[in-house]
Each structure stands twice: as C-alpha cells, then as structure tokens.
C-alpha positions as CSV (number, residue, x, y, z in Angstrom):
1,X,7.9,25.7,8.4
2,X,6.0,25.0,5.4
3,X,9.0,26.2,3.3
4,X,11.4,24.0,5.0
5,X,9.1,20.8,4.5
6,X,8.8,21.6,1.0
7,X,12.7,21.6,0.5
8,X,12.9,18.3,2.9
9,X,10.8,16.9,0.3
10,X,12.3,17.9,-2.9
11,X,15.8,16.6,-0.9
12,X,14.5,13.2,-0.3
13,X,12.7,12.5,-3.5
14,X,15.7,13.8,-5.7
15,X,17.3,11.7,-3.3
16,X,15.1,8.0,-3.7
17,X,15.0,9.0,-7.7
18,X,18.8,9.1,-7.6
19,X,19.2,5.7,-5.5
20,X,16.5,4.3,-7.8
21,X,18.5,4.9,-11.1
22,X,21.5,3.8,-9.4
23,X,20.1,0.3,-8.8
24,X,18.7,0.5,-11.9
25,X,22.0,0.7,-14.2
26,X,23.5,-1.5,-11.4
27,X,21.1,-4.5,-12.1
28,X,21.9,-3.8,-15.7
29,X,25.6,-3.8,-15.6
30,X,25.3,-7.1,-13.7
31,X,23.3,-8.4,-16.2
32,X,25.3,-7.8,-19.2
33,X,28.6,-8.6,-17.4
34,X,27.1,-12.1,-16.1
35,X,25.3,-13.0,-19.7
36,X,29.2,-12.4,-20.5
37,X,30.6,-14.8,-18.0
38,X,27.8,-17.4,-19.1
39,X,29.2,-16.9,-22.7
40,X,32.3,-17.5,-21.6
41,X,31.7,-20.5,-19.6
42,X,29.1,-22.0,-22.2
43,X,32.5,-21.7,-24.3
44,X,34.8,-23.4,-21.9
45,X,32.7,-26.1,-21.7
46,X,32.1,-26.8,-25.2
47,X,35.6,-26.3,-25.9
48,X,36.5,-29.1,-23.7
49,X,33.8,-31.7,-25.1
50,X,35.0,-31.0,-28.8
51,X,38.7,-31.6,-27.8
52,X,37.7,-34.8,-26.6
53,X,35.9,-35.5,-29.5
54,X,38.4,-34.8,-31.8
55,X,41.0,-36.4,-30.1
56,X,39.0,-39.3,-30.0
57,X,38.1,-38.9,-33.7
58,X,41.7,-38.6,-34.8
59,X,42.6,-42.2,-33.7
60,X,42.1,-44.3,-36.5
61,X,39.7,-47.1,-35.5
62,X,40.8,-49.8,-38.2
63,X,43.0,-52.6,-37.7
64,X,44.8,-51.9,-40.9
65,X,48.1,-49.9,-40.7
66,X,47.1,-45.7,-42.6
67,X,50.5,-46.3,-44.0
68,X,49.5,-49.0,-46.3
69,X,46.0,-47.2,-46.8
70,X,47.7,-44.1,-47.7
71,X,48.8,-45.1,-51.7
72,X,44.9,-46.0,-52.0
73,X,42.0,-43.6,-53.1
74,X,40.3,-42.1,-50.1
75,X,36.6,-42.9,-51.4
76,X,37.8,-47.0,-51.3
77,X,39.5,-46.5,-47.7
78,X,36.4,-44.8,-46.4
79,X,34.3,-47.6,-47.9
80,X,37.0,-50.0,-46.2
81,X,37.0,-48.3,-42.2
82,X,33.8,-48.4,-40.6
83,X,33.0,-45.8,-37.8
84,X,35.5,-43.0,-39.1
85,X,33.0,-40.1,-37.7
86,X,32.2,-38.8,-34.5
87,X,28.7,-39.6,-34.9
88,X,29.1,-43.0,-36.1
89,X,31.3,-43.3,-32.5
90,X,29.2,-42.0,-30.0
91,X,25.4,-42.5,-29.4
92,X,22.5,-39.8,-28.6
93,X,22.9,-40.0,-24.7
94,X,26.4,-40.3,-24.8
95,X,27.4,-37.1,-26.4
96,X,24.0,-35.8,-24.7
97,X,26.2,-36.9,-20.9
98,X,29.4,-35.5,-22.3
99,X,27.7,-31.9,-22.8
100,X,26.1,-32.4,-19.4
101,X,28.4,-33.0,-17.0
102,X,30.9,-30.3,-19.1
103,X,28.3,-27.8,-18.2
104,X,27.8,-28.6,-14.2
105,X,31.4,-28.4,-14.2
106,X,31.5,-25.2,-15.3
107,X,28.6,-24.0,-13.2
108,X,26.1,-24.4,-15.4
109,X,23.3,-26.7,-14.0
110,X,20.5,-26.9,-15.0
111,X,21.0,-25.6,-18.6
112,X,18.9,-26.5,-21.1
113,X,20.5,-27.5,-24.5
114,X,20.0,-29.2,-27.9
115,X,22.7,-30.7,-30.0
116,X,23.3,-32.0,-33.6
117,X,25.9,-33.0,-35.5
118,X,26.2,-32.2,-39.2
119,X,28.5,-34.1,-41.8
120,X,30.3,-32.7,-44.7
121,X,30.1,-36.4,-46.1
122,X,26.3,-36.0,-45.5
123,X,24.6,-33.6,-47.8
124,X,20.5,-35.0,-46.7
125,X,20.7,-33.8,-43.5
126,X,22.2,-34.3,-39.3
127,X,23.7,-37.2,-38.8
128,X,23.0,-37.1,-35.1
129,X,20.3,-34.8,-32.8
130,X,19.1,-34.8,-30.0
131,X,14.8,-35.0,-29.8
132,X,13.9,-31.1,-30.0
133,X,16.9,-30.1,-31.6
134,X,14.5,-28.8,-34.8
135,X,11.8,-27.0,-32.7
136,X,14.5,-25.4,-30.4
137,X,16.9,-24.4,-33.8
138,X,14.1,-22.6,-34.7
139,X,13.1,-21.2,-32.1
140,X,17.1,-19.7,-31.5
141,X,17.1,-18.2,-35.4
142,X,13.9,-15.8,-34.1
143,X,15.0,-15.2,-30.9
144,X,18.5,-14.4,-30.1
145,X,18.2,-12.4,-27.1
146,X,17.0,-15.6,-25.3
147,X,18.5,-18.6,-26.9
148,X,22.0,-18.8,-28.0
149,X,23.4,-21.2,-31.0
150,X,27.4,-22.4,-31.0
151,X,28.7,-24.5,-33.6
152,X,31.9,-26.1,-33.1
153,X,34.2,-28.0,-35.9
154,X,35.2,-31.8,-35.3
155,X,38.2,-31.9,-37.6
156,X,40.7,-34.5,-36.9
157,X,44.0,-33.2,-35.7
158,X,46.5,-32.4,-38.3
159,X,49.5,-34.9,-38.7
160,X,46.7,-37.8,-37.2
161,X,46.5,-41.2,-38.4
162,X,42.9,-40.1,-39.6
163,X,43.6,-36.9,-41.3
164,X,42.1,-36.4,-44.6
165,X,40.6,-39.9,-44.0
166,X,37.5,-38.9,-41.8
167,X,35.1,-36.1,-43.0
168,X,34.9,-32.8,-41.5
169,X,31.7,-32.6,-39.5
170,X,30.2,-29.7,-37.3
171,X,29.2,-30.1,-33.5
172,X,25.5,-27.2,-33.4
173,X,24.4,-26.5,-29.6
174,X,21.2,-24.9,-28.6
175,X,21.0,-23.4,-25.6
176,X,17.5,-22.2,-24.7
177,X,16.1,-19.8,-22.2
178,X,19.8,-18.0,-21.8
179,X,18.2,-14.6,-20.3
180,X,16.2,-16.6,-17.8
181,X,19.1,-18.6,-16.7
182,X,21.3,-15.3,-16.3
183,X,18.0,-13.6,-14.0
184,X,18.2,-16.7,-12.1
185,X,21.6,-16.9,-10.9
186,X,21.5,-13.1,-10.2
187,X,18.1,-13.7,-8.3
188,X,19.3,-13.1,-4.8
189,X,21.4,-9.7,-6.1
190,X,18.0,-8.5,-7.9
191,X,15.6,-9.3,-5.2
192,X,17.5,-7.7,-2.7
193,X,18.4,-5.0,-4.2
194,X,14.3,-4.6,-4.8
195,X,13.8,-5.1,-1.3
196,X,16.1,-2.4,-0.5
197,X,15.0,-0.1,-2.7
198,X,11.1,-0.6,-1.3
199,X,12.4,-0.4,2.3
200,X,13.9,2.9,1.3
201,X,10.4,4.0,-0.6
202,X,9.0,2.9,2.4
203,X,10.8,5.2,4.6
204,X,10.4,7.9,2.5
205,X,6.6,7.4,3.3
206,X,6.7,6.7,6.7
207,X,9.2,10.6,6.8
208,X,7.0,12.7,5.1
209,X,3.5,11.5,6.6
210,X,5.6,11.8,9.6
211,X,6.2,15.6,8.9
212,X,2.8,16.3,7.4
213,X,1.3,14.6,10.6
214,X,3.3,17.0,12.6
215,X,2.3,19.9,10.2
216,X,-1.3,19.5,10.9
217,X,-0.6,18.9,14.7
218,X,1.0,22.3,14.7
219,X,-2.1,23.7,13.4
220,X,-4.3,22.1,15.0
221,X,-2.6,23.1,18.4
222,X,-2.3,26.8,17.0
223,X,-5.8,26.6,16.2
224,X,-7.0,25.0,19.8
225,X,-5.2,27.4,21.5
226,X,-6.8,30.0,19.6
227,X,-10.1,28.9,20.2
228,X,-9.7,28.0,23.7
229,X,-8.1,31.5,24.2
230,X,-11.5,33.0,23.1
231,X,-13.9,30.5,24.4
232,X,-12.2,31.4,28.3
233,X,-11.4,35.1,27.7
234,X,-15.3,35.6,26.9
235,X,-16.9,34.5,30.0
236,X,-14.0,36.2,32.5
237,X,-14.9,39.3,30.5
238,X,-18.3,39.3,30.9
239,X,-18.0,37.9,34.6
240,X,-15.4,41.2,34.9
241,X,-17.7,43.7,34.0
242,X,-20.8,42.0,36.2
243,X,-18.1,42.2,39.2
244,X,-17.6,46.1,38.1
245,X,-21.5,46.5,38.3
246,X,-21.9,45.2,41.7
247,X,-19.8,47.3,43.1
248,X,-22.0,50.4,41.9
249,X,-24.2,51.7,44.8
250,X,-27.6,52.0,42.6
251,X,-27.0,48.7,42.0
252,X,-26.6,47.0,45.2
253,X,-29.5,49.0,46.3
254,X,-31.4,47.0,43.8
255,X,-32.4,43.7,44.5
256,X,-33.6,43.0,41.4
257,X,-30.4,44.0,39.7
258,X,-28.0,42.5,42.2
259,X,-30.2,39.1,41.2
260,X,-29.3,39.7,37.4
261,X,-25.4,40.7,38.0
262,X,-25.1,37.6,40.3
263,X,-27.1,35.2,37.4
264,X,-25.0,36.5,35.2
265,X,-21.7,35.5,37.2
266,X,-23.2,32.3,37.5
267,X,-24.3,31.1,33.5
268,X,-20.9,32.1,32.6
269,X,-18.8,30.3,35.3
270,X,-20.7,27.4,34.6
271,X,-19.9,27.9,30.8
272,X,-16.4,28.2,32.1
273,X,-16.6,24.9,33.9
274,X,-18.4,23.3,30.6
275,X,-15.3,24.3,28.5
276,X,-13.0,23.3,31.2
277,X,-14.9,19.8,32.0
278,X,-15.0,19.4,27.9
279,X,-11.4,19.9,27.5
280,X,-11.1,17.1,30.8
281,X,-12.9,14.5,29.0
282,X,-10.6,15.0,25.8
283,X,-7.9,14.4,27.5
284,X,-9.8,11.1,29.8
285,X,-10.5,9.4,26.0
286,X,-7.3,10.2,25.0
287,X,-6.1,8.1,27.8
288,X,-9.3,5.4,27.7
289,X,-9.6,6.4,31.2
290,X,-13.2,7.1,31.3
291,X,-15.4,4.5,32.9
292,X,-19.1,4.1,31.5
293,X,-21.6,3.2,34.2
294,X,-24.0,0.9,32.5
295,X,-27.5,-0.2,33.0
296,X,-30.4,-0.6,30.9
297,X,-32.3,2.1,30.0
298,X,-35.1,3.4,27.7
299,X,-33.8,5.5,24.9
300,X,-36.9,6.7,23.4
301,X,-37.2,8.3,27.3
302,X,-33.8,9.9,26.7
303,X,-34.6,11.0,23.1
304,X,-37.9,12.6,24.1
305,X,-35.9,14.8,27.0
306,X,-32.9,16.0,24.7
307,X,-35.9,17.6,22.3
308,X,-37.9,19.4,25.5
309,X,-34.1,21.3,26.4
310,X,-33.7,22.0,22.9
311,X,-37.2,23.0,22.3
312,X,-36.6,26.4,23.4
313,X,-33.8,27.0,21.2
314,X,-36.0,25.6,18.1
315,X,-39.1,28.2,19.6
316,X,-36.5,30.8,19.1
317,X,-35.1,30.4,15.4
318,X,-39.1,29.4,14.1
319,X,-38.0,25.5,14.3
320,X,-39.1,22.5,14.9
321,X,-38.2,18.6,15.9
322,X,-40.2,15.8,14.9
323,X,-39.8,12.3,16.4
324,X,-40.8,9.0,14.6
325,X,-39.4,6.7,17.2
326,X,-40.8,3.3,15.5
327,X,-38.0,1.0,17.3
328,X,-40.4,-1.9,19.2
329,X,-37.6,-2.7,21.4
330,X,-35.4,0.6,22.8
331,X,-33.6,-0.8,25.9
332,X,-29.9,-0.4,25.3
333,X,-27.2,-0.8,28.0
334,X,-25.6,2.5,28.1
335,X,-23.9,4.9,30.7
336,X,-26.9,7.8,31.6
337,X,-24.6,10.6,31.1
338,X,-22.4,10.1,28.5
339,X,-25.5,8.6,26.5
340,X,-27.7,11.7,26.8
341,X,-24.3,14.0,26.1
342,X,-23.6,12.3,22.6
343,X,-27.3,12.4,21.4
344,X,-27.5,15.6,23.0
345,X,-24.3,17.0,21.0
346,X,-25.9,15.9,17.5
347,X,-28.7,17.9,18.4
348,X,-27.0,20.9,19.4
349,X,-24.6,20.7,15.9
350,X,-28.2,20.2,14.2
351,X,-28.9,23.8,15.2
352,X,-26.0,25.4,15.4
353,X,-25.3,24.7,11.9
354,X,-28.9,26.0,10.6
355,X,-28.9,27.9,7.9
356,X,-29.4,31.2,8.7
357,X,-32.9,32.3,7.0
358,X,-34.4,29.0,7.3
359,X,-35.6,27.6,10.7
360,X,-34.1,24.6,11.6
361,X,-36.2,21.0,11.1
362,X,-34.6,18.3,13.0
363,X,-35.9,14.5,12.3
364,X,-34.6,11.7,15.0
365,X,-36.3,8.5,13.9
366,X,-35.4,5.4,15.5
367,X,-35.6,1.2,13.9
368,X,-34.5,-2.1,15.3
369,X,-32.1,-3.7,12.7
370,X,-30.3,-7.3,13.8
371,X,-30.4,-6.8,17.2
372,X,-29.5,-3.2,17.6
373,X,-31.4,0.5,18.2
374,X,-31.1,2.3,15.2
375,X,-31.4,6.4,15.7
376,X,-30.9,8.2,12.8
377,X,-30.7,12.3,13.3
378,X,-31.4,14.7,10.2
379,X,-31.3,17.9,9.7
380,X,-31.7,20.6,7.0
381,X,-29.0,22.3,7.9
382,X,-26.4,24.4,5.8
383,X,-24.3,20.2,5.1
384,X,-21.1,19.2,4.9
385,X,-18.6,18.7,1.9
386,X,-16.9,15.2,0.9
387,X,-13.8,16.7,2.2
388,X,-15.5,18.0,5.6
389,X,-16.9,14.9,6.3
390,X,-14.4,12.5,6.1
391,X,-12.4,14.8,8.6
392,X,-15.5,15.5,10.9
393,X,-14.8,12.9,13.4
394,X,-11.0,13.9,14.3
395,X,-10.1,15.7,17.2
396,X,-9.6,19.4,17.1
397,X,-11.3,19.6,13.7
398,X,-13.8,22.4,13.2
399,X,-15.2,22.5,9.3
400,X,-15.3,25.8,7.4
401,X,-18.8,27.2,7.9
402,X,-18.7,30.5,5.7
403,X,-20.9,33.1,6.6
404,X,-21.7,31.5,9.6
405,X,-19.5,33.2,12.5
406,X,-21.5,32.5,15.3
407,X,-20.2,28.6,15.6
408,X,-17.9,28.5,18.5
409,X,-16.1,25.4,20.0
410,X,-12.8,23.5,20.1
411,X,-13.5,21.0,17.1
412,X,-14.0,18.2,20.1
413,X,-17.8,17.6,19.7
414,X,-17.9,15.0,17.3
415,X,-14.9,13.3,18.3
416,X,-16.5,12.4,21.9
417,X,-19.4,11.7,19.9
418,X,-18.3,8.8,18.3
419,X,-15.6,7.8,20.8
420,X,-18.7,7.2,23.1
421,X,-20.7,5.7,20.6
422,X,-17.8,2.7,20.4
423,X,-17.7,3.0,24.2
424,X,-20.8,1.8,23.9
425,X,-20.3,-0.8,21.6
426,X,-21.8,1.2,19.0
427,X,-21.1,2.8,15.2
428,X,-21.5,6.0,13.9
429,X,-22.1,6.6,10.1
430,X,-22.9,10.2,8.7
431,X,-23.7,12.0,5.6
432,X,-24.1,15.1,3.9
433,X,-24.1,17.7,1.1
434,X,-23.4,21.1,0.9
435,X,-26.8,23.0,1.3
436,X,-28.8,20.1,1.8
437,X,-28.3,18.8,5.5
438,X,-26.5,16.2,7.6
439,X,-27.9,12.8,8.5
440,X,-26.4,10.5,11.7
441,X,-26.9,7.4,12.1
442,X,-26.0,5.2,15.0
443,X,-25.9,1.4,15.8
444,X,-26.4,0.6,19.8
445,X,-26.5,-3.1,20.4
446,X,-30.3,-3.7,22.3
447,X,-29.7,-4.8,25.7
C-alpha cells in the first residue's frame, strides 16, 4: 500500500510539473508570436498613413506650372512655394487622427503613441511633435523591450510634380507600453490557462489528501480492530476460566468461592457491556443521534462525586486530588449522564497516564469567566507532545505512551469528550509537555 501511494504520487507530480512547463512555453510562444503580429500590424498601419502622406506631399501646392519652375534654382522656388512639407500641410491633431484611426483599423485600440516629424531642410530641431514626444523618445532609447520606435521616410514620389522641390523629411512614432498591450490582448488565453493549471494543482491536492486520508483510515481500522480484539477476548477469557472453576466440586461446595467465581463473571461482563456500550455511542455521535437530556444542575456536586469514585484508585498508587472549586455561580444546563462521563473520562486519563514512580496529583479548579463555568483539570502526569496533542481529540487515536503498557482502550475517550462538551454548548482547550502534565480546560455556558 504504502509503496503504491508513493509511485501514485511520483506519477501525478511528474505529471502537474510536466503540464506546468507545457503551459509555461505555451504562454511564451504566444507571446512572442503575438508581439510579432503587433509588429506587423503597427507596420501596416504606419505604412498606410505615410502613403497618404506622401501622396499628398507629392502634389505640388502652387499655382505656378513646375515646368516653368524647373530652369530656376531650387533655393529661389522653395522660397517662392509656400507649404511644400508635410508638416507645414497638416496640423498636430490632424496627423495625430490619421495615426489613430490607422491603428483601430488594424486592431490596435487603445495604443498609446507619440509622433514627430523631422526635416532634412531643418537642422535646429522637429518640425512637428506631438506633447510627450521628448519624455516618451527617451524613455523608448532605455527601454526597448517595452516601447518600440518606427521611423518612416516622407519622400515625394519619384517622377512627381514636387520631386527634388520639397525636402526629405522623416515621420518618428513612439509606441509606449508594447509588452503590456501584447499581455492584454492575450489576457483571457493567460488567465485561463492559470485557472486551469490551479484547478489541476488543486486536484492534485484534493487526490493525495484523499489517499493519505484513506491511508490513515486503514490504520486506524487495523489498529481498532486490534484493540477491540484484545479489549473483548480479555474478559471472555477470564469469564471462561471462572465458568471452568464452577464446575469443580470443591468449589461449588464453597459458598464463599462460588460468591468470588460468580463476582468475577459479573465485573467482567459488565466491562464487556462498557466496551460494547462505548463502541455504541461512537457510532450514535457519528450519526448526531444522541439526545442530551437537559436540566440544571450543580457542577461542583458532580465534580465532588467523580473524585470520591476515583479516590480509591488515587489511595492505591499514593495519590491524591485537590479541588479549588472558586466558581460563585456553578449551575450549568447539562445532560446528568453524559456530563458526569466526560468529566469523569478526564479524570480517569489523569491516572491512567501517571507516571509510574510518582503518585498521581490531580488539580480540578473551577472560575466563572463571561457567563460560563470554567473547570480546568491538571495533572502531573507523564504529558503529551506538540504532535500528540494536536491529534488527541480524533477518533480512534491513542498517543504513544512508552514504557507505559498498561493503557488500554480504543483511542475514543477524548473524542466523546469533546463531542459532548460542544453538545453541550461548550469548548475544550488542552495542553501539555512531555514529562510535565496535561491541563483541560473547559467552557460550559452558566445556565
């Protein structure tokens, strides 16, 4: 079993890290293939404003015929024609639309972009930007993996009225934030396949608690069955061998020995029916079938009986219980049975987990704190570890005592403890240390 999980495991993590990478160099390959396709339709676009600009451009704007012009020195004909250049043809916001709308068509909303326009007639300087043309210009030189810059000739066609007449000028676009526009319009493909990839993780989880869940419940059965095996074959034994002594003559001509045979039978059929009954009311709170009978009663009362049955017990080891019950108010609402049996199973794990060459002391001081009965329960008992006590309240769990073999049970003591403490609108809170003891404490709500 344990081999098997281990190879389910391996299977299914080798299997997510594989999946994993795959989506990895998948989100990659998209990336670099669409920061492609942007290229290309950044180019598109600009290709088809600067063939309308130098179409435009390469009409010749004055009303004197080129031909005449054409005998005459270029510097007086330029001096002669106004508006020969693009810039001196278009405004800001004009080219500024032109880009624009260029760009939607092309899918490119929402594209953030800077222009200029340089002149080879104009050696100070642009003839024509747009308002964060210089902080954006910068900003592309530093960074090219996020900004892009495209510059594009406006020559006048050749064989055009205006060629060699107008002067050669340069058509600079920024485009800014170019790896955040290429995430966005692969948003939807990354964030699902994220979404995937965590349900997958996810499932992964969800398996392999699964099987470790199922791990433990196999050894807790195997364990339960164990016990149970031992805790029942014990008492038929000894009631098997008392049933073999009765049937000796000397004995049944002994009253006093026919009393002890017959005692005997009985303390270990009612342990029987104590195991039996325990087992019941596992399976009851398992199924929140069991019905508390409530009514006020005096817990101080039911404190101070617990400690007179177990004060034989203590007698016996060199022990000892002392009571500070300082509560003002002790009246809780609470079921008479099941109310002495979870006090009464605290005590009980008190002594049974005594060390064994040191009698046990058990403290059970009680407090009123915002309306409930505090009972706290301490003992100097051989404690707990972290590990143990964050496990000590499931069911079937019995903690690793050591040298201590004489602890016998099905791991449900504790369990019942604190299902009937909530039962009873209650909490439970312990704690502990190896060598040092185990303290309980419990919240009742005061009636």
């Amino acid at each position: 079993m344990k081999r098997t999980f281990t190879i389910i495991t391996i299977l299914i993590t080798l299997s997510l890290l594989g999946i994993i990478v795959i989506q990895v160099s998948w989100i990659r390959n998209m990336l670099v293939i669409k920061r492609d396709q942007l290229r290309d339709n950044v180019n598109m676009a600009m290709f088809e404003v600067t063939d309308e600009l130098v179409t435009e451009k390469s009409k010749f704007p004055s009303l004197v015929s080129p031909r005449i012009l054409s005998d005459w020195p270029r510097s007086e004909v330029l001096n002669m024609v106004k508006g020969p250049t693009v810039a001196q043809r278009y405004t800001v916001f004009a080219i500024h639309d032109k880009l624009r709308k260029s760009f939607e068509k092309h899918g490119l909303q929402d594209t953030r972009f800077d222009f200029a326009i340089i002149s080879s007639a104009n050696s100070f300087g642009y003839e024509m930007q747009s308002a964060n043309f210089d902080r954006h210009y910068e900003l592309a030189r530093e960074d090219t993996a996020h900004h892009s810059i495209l510059v594009w000739p406006l020559v006048a066609l050749s064989g055009s009225d205006a060629e060699s007449l107008t002067p050669d000028e340069k058509l600079i676009v920024v485009i800014s934030d170019l790896q955040n526009f290429v995430l966005r319009s692969l948003g939807w493909m990354i964030a699902g396949a994220l979404l995937f990839t965590l349900i997958i993780i996810t499932a992964f989880y969800l398996t392999v608690r699964a099987l470790l869940r199922q791990k433990k419940l196999s050894e807790i059965k195997s364990d339960f069955i164990n016990n149970m095996t031992h805790e029942l074959k014990t008492p038929l034994a000894t009631i098997s061998l008392a049933v073999d002594a009765l049937r000796n003559a000397k004995v049944q001509a002994d009253p006093a020995k026919l009393d002890y045979f017959s005692g005997i039978i009985k303390d270990e059929n009612k342990r029987m029916n104590k195991q039996v009954e325990t087992i019941l009311q596992a399976a009851l709170l398992d199924k929140q079938e069991v019905e508390l009978h409530l009514k006020p009663m005096h817990a101080h009362a039911v404190i101070g009986d617990i400690v007179d049955n177990f004060r034989l017990r203590l007698d016996e080891r060199g022990g000892g219980a002392e009571l500070k019950l300082l509560a003002l108010n002790d009246a809780v609402n609470g079921d008479e049975v099941h109310f002495t049996n979870l006090l009464s199973n605290l005590v009980d794990n008190a002594i049974k987990y005594s060390k064994e060459d040191v009698p046990p002391r058990i403290t059970i001081t009680t407090s009123t704190h915002d309306r409930n009965l505090r009972i706290m329960i301490e003992d100097n008992g051989i404690g707990m570890s972290r590990e143990t006590l964050s496990r000590i309240f499931e069911k079937f769990y019995r903690a690793h005592t050591g040298n201590v073999h004489n602890v016998k049970g099905f791991g449900l003591g504790l369990s019942y403890v604190k299902s009937m403490t909530e039962a009873h609108g209650g909490r439970i809170h312990a704690e502990s240390a190896l060598g040092k003891g185990s303290k309980f404490t419990l919240d009742f709500p005061l009636a």
